[in-house]
FIDREN-229524 format. One record per residue (C-alpha): residue number from 1; x, y, z; residue in one letter. Coordinates in steps of 0.05 Angstrom, whole numbers, plus 5000, padded with zeros to 4 digits. Example, Ala and Ser with C-alpha at 12.3 -4.5 7.8 and 13.67 -1.06 7.14 Angstrom:
<rs>
R  seq     X     Y     Z  type
R    1  5246  4910  5156     A
R    2  5273  4979  5143     S
</rs>
This chain:
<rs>
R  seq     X     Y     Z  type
R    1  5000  5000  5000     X
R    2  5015  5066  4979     X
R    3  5000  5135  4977     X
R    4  4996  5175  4916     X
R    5  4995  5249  4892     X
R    6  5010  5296  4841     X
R    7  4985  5361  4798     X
R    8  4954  5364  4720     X
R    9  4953  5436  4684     X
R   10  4930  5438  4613     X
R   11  4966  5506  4597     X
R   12  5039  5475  4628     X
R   13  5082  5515  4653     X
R   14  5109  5464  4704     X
R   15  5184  5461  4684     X
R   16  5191  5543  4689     X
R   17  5195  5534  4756     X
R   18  5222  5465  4766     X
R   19  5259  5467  4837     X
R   20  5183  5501  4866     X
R   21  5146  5447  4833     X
R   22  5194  5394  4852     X
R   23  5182  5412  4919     X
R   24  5115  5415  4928     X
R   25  5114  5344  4905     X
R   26  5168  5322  4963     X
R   27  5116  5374  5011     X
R   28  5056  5324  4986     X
R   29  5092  5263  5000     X
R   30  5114  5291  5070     X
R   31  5054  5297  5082     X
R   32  5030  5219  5071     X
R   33  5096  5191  5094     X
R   34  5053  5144  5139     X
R   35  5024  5114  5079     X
R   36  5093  5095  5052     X
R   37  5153  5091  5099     X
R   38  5197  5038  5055     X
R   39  5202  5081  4997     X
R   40  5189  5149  4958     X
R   41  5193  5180  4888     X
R   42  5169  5248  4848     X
R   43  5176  5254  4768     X
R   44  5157  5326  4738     X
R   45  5138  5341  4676     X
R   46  5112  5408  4627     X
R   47  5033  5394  4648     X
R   48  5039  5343  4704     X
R   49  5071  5329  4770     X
R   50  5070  5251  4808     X
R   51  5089  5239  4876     X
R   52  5086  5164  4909     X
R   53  5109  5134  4976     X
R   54  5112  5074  4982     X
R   55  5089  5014  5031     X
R   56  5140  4947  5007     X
R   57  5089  4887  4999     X
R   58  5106  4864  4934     X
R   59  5157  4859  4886     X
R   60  5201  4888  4953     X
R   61  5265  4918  4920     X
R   62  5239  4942  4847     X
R   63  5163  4969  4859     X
R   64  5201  5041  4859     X
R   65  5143  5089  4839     X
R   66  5127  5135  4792     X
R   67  5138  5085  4742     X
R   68  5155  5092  4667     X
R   69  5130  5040  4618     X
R   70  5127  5036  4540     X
R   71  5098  4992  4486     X
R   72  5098  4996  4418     X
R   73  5114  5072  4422     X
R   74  5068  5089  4471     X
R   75  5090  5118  4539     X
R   76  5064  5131  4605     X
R   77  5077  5144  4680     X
R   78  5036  5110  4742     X
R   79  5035  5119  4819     X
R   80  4987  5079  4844     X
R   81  4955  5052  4905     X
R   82  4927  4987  4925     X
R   83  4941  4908  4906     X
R   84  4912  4871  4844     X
R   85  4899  4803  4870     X
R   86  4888  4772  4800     X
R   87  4959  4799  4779     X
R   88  5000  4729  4766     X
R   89  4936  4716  4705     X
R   90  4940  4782  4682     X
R   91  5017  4780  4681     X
R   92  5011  4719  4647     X
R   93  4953  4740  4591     X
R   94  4997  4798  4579     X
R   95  5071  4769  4571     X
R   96  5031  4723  4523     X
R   97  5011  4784  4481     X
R   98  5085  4805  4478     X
R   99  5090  4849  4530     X
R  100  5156  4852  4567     X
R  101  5162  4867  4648     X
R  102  5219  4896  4676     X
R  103  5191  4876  4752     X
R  104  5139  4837  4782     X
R  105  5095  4889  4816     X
R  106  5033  4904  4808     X
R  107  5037  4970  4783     X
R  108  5073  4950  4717     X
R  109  5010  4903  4706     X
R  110  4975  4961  4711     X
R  111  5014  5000  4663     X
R  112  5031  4956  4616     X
R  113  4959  4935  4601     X
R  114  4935  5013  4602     X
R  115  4988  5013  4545     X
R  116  4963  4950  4508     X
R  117  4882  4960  4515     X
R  118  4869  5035  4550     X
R  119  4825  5036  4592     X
R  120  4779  4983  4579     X
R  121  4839  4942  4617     X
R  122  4815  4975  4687     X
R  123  4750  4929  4678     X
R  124  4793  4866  4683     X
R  125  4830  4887  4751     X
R  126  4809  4851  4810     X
R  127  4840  4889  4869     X
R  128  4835  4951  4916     X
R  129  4867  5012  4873     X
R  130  4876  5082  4867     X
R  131  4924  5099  4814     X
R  132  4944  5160  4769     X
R  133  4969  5143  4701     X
R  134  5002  5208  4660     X
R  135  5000  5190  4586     X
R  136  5057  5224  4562     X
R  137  5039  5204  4480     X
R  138  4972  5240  4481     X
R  139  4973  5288  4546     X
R  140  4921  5255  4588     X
R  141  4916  5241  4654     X
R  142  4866  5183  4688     X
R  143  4847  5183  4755     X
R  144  4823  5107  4774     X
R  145  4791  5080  4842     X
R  146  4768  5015  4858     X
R  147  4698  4991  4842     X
R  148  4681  4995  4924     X
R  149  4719  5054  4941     X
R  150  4761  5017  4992     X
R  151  4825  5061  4964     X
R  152  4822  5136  4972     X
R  153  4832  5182  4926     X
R  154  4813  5258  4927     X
R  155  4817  5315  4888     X
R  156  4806  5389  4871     X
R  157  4807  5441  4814     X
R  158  4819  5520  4824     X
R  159  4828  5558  4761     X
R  160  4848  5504  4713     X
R  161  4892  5465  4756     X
R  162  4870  5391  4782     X
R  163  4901  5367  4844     X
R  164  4898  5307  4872     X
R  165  4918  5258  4930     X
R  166  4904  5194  4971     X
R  167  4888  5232  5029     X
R  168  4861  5307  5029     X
R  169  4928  5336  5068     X
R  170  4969  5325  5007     X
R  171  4925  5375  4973     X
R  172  4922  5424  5020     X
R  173  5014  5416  5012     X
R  174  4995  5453  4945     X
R  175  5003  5537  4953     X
R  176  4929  5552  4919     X
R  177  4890  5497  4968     X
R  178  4874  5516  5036     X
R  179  4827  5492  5075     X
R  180  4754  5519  5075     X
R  181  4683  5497  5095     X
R  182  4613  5521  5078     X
R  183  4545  5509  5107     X
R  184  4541  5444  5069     X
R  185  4609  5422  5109     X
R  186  4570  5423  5176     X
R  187  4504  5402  5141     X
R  188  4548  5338  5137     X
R  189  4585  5337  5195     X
R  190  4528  5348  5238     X
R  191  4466  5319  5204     X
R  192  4502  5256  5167     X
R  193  4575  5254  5207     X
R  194  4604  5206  5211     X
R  195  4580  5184  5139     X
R  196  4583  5228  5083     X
R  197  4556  5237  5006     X
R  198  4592  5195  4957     X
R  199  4641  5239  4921     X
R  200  4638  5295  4979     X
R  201  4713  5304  5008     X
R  202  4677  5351  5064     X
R  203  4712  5409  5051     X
R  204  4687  5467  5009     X
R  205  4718  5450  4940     X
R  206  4745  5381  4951     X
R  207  4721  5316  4917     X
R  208  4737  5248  4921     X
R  209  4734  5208  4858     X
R  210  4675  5160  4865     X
R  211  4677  5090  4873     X
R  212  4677  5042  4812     X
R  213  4700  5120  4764     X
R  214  4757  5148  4739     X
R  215  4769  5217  4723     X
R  216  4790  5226  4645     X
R  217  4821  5291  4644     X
R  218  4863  5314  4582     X
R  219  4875  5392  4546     X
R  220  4801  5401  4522     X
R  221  4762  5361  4582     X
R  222  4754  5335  4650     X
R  223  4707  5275  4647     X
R  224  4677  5230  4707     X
R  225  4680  5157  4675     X
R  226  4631  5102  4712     X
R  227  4664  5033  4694     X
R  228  4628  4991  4738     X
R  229  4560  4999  4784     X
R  230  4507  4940  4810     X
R  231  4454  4915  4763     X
R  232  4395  4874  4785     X
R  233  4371  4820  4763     X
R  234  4332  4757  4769     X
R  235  4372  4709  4814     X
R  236  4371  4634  4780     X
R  237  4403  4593  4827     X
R  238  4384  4554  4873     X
R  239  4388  4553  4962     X
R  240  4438  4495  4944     X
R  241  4483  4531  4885     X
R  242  4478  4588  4926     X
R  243  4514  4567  4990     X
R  244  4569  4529  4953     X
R  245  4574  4594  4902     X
R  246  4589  4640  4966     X
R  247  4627  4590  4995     X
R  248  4669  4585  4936     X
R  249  4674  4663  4925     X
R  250  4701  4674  5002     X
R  251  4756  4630  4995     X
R  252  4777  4643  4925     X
R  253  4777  4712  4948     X
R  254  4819  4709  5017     X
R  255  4868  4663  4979     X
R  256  4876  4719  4935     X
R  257  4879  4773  4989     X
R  258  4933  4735  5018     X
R  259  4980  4752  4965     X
R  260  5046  4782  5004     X
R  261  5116  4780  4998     X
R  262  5117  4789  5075     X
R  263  5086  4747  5131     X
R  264  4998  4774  5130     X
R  265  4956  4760  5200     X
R  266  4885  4775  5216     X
R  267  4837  4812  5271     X
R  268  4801  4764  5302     X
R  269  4745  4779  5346     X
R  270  4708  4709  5351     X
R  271  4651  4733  5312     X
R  272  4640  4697  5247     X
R  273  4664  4744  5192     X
R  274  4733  4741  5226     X
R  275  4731  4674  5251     X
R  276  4726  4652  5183     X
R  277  4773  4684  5146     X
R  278  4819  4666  5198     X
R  279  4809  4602  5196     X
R  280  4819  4597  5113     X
R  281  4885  4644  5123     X
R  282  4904  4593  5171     X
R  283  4895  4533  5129     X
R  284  4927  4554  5069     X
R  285  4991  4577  5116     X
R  286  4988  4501  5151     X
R  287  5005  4477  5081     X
R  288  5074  4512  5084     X
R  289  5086  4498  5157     X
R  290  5072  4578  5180     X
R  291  5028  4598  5242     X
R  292  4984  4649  5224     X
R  293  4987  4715  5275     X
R  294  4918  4738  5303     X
R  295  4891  4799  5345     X
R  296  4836  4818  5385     X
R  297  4819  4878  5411     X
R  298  4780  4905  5482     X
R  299  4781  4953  5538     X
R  300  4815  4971  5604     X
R  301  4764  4949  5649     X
R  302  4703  4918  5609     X
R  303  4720  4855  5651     X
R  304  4691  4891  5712     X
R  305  4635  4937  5674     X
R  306  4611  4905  5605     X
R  307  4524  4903  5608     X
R  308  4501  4859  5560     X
R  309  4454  4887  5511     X
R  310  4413  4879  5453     X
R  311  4467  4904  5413     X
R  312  4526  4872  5438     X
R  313  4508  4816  5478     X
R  314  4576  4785  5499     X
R  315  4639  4806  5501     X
R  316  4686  4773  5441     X
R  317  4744  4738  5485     X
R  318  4701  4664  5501     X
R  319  4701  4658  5423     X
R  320  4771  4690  5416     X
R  321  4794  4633  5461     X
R  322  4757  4582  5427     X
R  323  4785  4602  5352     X
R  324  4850  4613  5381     X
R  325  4852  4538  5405     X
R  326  4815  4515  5347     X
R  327  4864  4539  5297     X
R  328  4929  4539  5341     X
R  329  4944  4608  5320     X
R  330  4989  4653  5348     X
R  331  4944  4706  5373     X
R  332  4953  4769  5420     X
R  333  4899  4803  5463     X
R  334  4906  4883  5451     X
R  335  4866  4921  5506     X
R  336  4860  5009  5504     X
R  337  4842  5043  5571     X
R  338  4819  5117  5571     X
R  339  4869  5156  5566     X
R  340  4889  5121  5501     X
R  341  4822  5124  5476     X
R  342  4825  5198  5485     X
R  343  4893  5210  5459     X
R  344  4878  5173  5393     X
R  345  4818  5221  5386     X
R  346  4861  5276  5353     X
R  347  4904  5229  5321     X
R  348  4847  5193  5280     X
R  349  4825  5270  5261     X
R  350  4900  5275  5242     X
R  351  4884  5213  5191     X
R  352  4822  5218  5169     X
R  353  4831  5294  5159     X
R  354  4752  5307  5188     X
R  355  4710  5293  5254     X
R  356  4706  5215  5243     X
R  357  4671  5154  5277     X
R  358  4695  5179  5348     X
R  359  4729  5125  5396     X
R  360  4704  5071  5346     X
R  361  4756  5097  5308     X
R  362  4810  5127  5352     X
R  363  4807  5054  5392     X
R  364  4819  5028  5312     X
R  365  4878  5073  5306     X
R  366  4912  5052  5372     X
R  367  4897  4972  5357     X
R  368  4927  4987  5280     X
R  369  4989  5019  5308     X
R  370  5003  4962  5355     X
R  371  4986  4906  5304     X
R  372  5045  4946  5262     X
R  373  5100  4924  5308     X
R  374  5098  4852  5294     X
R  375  5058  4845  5209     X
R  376  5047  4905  5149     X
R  377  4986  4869  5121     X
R  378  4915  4846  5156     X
R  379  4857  4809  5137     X
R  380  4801  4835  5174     X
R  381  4722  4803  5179     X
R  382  4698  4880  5154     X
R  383  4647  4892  5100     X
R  384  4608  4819  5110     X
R  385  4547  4851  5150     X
R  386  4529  4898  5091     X
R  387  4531  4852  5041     X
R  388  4492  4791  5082     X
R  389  4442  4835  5126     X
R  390  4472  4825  5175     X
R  391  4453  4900  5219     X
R  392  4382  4899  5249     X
R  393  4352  4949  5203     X
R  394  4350  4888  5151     X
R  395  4303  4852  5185     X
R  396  4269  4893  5242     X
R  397  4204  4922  5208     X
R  398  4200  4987  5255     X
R  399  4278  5004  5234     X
R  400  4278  4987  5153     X
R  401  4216  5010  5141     X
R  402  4240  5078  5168     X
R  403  4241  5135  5119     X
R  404  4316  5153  5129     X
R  405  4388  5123  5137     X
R  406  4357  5070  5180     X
R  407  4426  5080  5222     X
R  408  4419  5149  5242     X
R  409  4335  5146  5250     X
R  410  4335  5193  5316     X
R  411  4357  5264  5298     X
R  412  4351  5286  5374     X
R  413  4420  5288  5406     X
R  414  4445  5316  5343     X
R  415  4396  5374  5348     X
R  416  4403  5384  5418     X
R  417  4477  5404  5419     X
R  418  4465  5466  5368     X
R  419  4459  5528  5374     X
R  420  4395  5564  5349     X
R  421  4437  5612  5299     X
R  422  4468  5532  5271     X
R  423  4399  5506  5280     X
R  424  4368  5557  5232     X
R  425  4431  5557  5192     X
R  426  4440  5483  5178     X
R  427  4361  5466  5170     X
R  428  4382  5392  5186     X
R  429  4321  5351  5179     X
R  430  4310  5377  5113     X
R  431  4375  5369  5085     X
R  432  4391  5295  5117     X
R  433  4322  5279  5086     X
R  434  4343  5308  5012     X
R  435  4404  5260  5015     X
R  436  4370  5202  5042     X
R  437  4312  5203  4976     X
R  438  4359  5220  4926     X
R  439  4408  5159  4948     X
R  440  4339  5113  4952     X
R  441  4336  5141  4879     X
R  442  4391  5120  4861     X
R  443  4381  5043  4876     X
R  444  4388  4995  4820     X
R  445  4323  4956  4823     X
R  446  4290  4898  4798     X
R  447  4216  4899  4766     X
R  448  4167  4864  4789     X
R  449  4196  4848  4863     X
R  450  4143  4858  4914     X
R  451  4157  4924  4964     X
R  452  4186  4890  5019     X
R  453  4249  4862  4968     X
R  454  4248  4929  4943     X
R  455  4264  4956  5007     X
R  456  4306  4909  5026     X
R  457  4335  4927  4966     X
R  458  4337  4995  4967     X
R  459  4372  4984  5045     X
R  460  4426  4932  5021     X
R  461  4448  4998  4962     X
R  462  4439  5045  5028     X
R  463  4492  5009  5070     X
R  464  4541  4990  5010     X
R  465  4541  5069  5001     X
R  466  4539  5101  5063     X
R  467  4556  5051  5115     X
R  468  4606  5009  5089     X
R  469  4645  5067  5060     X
R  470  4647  5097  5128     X
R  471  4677  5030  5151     X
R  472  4723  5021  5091     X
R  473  4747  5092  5098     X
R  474  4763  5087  5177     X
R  475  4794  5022  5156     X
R  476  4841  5045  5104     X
R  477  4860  5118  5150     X
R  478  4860  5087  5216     X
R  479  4912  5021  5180     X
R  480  4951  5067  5140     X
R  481  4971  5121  5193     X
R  482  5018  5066  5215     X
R  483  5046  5020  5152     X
R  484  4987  4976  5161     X
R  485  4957  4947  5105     X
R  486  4882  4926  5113     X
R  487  4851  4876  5061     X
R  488  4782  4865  5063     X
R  489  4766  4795  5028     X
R  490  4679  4810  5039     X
R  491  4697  4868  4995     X
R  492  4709  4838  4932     X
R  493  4669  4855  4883     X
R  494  4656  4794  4850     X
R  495  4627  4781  4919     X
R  496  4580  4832  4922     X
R  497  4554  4839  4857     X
R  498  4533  4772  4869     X
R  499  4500  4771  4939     X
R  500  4470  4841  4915     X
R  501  4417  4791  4881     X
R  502  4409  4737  4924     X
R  503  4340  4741  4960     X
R  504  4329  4760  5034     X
R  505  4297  4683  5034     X
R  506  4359  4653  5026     X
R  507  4407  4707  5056     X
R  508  4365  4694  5123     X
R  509  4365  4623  5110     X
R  510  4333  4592  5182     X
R  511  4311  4653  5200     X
R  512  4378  4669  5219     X
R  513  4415  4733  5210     X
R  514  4473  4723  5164     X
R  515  4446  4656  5147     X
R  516  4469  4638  5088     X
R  517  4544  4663  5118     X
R  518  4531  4605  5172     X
R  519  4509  4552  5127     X
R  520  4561  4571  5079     X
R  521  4618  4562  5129     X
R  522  4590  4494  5154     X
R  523  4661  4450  5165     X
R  524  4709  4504  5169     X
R  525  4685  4534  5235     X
R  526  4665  4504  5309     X
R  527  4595  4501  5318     X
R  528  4605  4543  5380     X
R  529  4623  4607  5334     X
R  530  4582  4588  5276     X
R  531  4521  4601  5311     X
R  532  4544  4659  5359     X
R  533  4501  4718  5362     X
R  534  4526  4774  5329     X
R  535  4562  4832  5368     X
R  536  4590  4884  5335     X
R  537  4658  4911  5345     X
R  538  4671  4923  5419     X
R  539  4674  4993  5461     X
R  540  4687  5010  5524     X
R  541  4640  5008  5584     X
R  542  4680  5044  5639     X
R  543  4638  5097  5663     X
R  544  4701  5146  5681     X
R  545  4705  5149  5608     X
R  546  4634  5189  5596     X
R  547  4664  5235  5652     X
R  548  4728  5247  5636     X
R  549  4695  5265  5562     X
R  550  4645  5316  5585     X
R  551  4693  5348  5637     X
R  552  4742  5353  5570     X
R  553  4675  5389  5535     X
R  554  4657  5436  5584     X
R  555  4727  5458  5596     X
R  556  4736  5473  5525     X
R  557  4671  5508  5517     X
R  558  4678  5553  5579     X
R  559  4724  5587  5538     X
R  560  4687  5644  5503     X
R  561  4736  5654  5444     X
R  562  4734  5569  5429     X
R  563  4700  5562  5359     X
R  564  4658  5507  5374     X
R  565  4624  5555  5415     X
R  566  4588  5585  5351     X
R  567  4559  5513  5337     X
R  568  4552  5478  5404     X
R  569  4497  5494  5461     X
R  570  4542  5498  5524     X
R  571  4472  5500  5564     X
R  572  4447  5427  5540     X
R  573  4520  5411  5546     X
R  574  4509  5423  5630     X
R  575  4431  5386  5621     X
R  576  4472  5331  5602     X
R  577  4524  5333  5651     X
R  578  4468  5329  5708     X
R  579  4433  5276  5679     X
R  580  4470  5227  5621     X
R  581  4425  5172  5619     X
R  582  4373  5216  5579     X
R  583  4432  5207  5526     X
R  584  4439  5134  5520     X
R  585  4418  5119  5462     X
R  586  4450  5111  5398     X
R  587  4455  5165  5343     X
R  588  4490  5128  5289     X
R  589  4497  5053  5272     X
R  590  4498  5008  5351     X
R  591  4548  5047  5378     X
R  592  4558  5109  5379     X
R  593  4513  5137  5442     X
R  594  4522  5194  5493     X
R  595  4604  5180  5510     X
R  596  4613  5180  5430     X
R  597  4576  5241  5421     X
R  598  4622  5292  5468     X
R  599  4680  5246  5435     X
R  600  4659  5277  5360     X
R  601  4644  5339  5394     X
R  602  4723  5339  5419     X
R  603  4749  5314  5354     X
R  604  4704  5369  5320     X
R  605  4732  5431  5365     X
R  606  4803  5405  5346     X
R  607  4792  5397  5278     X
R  608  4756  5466  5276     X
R  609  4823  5491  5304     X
R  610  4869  5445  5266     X
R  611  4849  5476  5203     X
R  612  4828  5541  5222     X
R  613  4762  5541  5202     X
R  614  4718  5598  5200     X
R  615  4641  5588  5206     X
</rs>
């Protein structure tokens, strides 16, 4: 894994001030060193600027980025992002054509076939990506990202100039960027935070490039390219083809994912989605006499405090234990107290470059960093509950029949905290509601299904673009800030396209949430973790924590001259702080509840700072 950057102007002008624009390229890769500590690189040329550091995974000694390849005449430069897991039968298709390679990365598979078939060749990749590919021959510039959007890759234009970068610091390295915001910044941060539009960067002005587009931008246009999207149709197989289908796709797909030229492990929390692709990393490692590393994560003093609930109804380290004996794996328990969980507020602003999913994320963060000391790449369990149904709002009538982001169905506690003057400013209700219909409009769907599959339907397209990019985005920032390299084997597309038309009948086969996942993994897990119950990932109980939060809060916001003080009632603040129950419950997805809340409050003051932002 990477991170990538760089600078397209169609007038030029570039190389009359070389040693400037040289520099700005190092200042952009500076600035997403934590993306890449093995390696770094910058190429300049009249119209175009690329900057790449570089994460070693593959090809370890000649991956050195930007790249130069030519064929037939035809030349071209790439950074790029990412891993292309079907890379050895697209090496192979292509050496077969006559192409030569130089290396065996994955980026010169990339190049070579943009040079050989254009970009019709991005429909063939298999693989998390966000690349940049200069065509020096014809003076065009393509800005690719994965079908799922599980690589970043953002972007801006000011007065003829694109800019563009894997995270949105690198943009703001560029003199002409700064960082701004408008009302429709805190229309998302408020009313839709942690989520946000697909295509939105947050800031006033900044863009990322959607999932499953690239940007086509040469000396006459700049043109947003879909490649691929979800179609539905009729689904023909059946219960039986179905199960061994999925089970096929999962492990075609983590044996894929496992592609490394260093040592992989996995998170492991006991639930299913983990537990089994654990268990298939684990096998295929037994055949060359490895032991597969594993982590779990908890908190400082959930021993003493965890309350089961609805939501999370055990804590993970029973079914840790059993997995952990079951596959003889050499696992490590992780555990983050407070003061950590604080700490790692900031820093998971610092990598996400926005307010983000609060200590669900900051706890990410510290867990990433300390799985960093011992592997560079993960397999993680994310992604499976949006594609199976596996969330509540699936199934539970009262919550998917809901008309809005069935996550985020109480706008209460988000209301409360404002101020009248943001209240009236920000007209919340009316602008969540826009987004929510126009994203329902947006849903691919099938004639003739009955309204209940259409809603189902319509939730499955809500969660694959809203909630899972939330969780694919806090994977990739909260991995990446340290060397880490997440994969995410649910994510492949092959597998969603096809569970995107399965019916609920068989995806909740047994009336089961996740059923199909269960039945499907029949053999390669214990029965015990098979059927568990599903809890989602853990958070802390400790009730210093809510404290130590809100004393944070009102310390900040007794300062007249704070900014959050324009946005943020300190009166409910002190309503709260007398009585916190009447905050319990959650405001987005399971988790995030009153301690979460004055957690994105604190990351939102220091981002507000951070940046400067004026409101």
């Amino acid at each position: 894994m990477c991170g990538i950057a760089g600078f397209f102007r169609k007038d030029g002008g570039y190389s009359q001030n070389e040693t400037l624009w040289r520099q700005i390229l190092s200042n952009m890769n500076r600035a997403q060193k934590h993306r890449g500590p093995d390696d770094e690189g910058i190429w300049l040329g009249e119209r175009c600027g690329l900057a790449h550091v570089r994460l070693s995974i593959i090809d370890l000694y000649k991956g050195h980025q930007p790249m130069y390849k030519k064929y037939n005449g035809h030349e071209c430069i790439i950074v790029y992002n990412g891993e292309i897991y079907n890379m050895k039968e697209l090496t192979y298709q292509l050496a077969y054509t006559g192409v030569e390679f130089e290396t065996e990365s994955d980026t010169e598979v990339i190049a070579a076939g943009y040079l050989k078939y254009g970009e019709k060749f991005i429909k063939r990749l298999n693989g998390i990506f966000a690349f940049a590919i200069w065509d020096i021959t014809y003076d065009r510039l393509l800005l690719v990202r994965d079908r799922l959007g599980v690589k970043p890759l953002f972007y801006t234009e000011k007065e003829g100039e694109i800019v563009f970068g894997s995270e949105i610091k690198a943009l703001f390295e560029h003199p002409d960027i700064e960082p701004e915001a408008d009302i429709e910044t805190f229309q998302i941060i408020l009313g839709l935070g942690p989520a946000k539009p697909c295509g939105s960067g947050i800031f006033k002005d900044i863009y990322e490039v959607k999932p499953g587009h690239y940007l086509d931008i040469d000396l006459s246009k700049v043109m947003d390219v879909t490649y691929w999207k979800l179609y539905s149709q009729p689904h023909e197989d059946s219960t039986e083809q179905t199960i061994e289908k999925v089970r096929w796709l999962i492990q075609d797909s983590v044996g894929k994912q496992m592609i490394s030229d260093i040592p992989i492990c996995t998170f492991l929390s006991g639930g299913i989605d983990s537990s089994l692709v654990t268990a298939l990393c684990q096998k295929k490692l037994e055949e060359t006499g490895k032991t597969l590393n594993t982590f779990s994560f908890d908190f400082d003093g959930n021993e003493k405090y965890f309350e089961a609930n609805a939501f999370q109804p055990a804590r993970d380290e029973k079914w840790v234990n059993i997995m952990k004996e079951y596959l003889k794996t050499e696992h490590r328990y992780l555990e983050c107290d407070n003061d950590n969980l604080e700490e790692y507020l900031y820093k998971a602003v610092d990598g996400r470059d926005v307010p983000c999913m609060a200590d669900v994320e900051s706890s990410m963060m510290y867990f990433c960093e300390k799985v960093a000391g011992y592997n560079k790449v993960a397999l993680t369990g994310e992604c499976a509950d949006e594609i199976f149904g596996g969330y509540p709002w699936f199934y539970r009538k009262e919550l998917y029949d809901k008309d809005t982001f069935p996550w985020s169905v109480d706008m209460s506690m988000r209301e409360k905290i404002l101020s009248e003057d943001m209240k009236n400013k920000l007209c919340l209700d009316e602008y969540v509601s826009d987004m929510y219909h126009s994203s329902v409009k947006n849903t691919p769907l099938l004639r003739g299904e009955d309204a209940v599959e259409k809603r189902r339907r319509e939730i499955s397209y809500l969660n694959i673009r809203w909630f899972m990019a939330n969780l694919l985005e806090r994977m990739d920032r909260t991995s990446m800030h340290f060397g880490l390299e997440a994969r995410v084997p649910f994510a492949d597309h092959r597998i969603v396209e096809y569970l995107w038309n399965v019916p609920w009948k068989i995806k909740y086969i047994g009336n089961m949430e996740k059923g199909l996942l269960r039945i499907a993994s029949k053999g390669i897990l214990p029965d015990e973790v098979l059927y568990r119950k599903k809890s989602p990932y853990p958070k802390t109980y400790h009730p210093d924590y809510e404290k130590k939060l809100m004393k944070k809060v009102l310390c900040i916001t007794d300062n007249p001259g704070a900014r959050i003080n324009t946005i943020i009632n300190r009166r409910e603040l002190l309503k709260w702080n007398d009585k916190m129950d009447d905050y319990a419950s959650p405001w987005y997805g399971q988790l995030m509840a009153g301690p979460q809340m004055l957690a994105y409050i604190l990351q939102l003051d220091y981002w507000l700072e951070k940046y400067k932002i004026s409101i």
